[in-house]
C-alpha positions in Angstrom: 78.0 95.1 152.3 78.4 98.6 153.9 78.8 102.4 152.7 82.5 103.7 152.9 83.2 107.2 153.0 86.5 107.9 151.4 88.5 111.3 151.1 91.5 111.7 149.3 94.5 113.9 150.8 94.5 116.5 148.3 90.3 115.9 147.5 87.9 118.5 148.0 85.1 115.8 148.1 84.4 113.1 150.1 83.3 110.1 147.5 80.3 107.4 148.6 81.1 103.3 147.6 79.0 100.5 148.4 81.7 97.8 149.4 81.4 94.5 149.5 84.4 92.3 152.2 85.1 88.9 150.8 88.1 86.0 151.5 90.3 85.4 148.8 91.7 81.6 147.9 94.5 82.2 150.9 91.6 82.8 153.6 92.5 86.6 153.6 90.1 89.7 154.3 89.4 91.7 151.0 87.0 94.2 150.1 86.2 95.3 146.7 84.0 98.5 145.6 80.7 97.2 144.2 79.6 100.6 143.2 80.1 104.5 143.4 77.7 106.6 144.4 79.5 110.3 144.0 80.1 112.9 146.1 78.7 113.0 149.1 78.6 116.9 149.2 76.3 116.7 145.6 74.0 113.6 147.1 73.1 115.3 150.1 72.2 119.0 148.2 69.5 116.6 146.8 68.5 114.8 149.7 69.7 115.3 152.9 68.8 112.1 154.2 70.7 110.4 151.3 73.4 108.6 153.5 71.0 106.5 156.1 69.0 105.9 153.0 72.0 104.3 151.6 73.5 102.6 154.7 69.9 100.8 154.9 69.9 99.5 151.3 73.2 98.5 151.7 72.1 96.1 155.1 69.3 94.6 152.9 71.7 94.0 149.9 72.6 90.1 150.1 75.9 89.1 149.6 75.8 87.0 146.8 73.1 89.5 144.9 74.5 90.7 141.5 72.8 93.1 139.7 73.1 93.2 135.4 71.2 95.5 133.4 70.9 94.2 130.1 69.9 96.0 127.6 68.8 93.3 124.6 67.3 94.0 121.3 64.4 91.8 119.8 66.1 88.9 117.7 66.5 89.1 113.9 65.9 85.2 113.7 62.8 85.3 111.2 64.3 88.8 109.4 66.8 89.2 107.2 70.3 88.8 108.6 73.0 92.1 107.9 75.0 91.8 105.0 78.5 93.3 104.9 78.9 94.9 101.4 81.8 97.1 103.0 84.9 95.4 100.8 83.7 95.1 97.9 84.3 98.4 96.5 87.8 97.7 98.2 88.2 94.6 96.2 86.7 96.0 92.7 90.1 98.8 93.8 92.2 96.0 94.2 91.6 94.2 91.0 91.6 97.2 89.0 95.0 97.9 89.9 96.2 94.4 89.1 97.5 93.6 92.7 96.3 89.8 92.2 97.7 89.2 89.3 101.6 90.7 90.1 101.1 89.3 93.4 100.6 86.0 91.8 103.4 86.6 89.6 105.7 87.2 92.5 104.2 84.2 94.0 105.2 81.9 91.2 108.7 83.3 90.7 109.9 83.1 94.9 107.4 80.0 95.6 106.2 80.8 99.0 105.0 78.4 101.4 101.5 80.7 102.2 99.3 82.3 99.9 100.6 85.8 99.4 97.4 87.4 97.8 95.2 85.8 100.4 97.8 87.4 103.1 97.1 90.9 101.8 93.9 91.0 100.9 93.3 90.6 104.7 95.8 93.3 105.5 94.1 95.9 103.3 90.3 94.5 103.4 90.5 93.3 107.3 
């Protein structure tokens, strides 16, 4: 892995990656951007030094070293698991204006293969 420096044409910046080279399946020479840093004009206003202190990391990095941050929240196993009571007001709606029961009407006069009700009550609930 190694620091590349990287200005664009039209850029006022100059922007700071840690790249990583690799071999794809063919056996060719590929590098990929592990992670930006910033601008290089904005690290260096805070520390001066900021490039050899990232050139050096960047030797010690190994190549197969992949860094996750996980952030994970203690388990719910012994509390109570969420409920979703979201619908129901949805569905107490959807009786009350007697959709089941034309659907089901509809249903019976055109015999469809699938379940009409069941079909829309996932469009509008879901």
């Amino acid at each position: 892995m190694y620091i590349r420096l990287s200005k664009g044409n039209t850029a006022k910046f100059t922007k700071v990656y840690l790249v990583e080279g690799y071999r794809d399946k063919n056996g060719k020479s590929k590098q990929r951007i592990v992670q930006c840093y910033g601008n290089l004009e904005e690290l260096e206003s805070d520390d001066p030094d900021i490039l050899a202190k990232l050139k050096a990391e960047a030797k010690k990095t190994p190549k197969n070293e992949v860094k996750i941050t996980l952030n994970l929240l203690d388990s719910n196993s012994d509390k109570e698991k969420d409920k979703n009571y979201g619908y129901f007001f949805l569905e107490k709606i959807y009786k009350e204006l007697g959709i089941t029961d034309f659907i089901k009407r509809y249903d019976f006069e055109t015999k469809h293969k699938y379940n009409l009700d069941k079909i829309l009550k996932l469009l509008v609930y879901g």
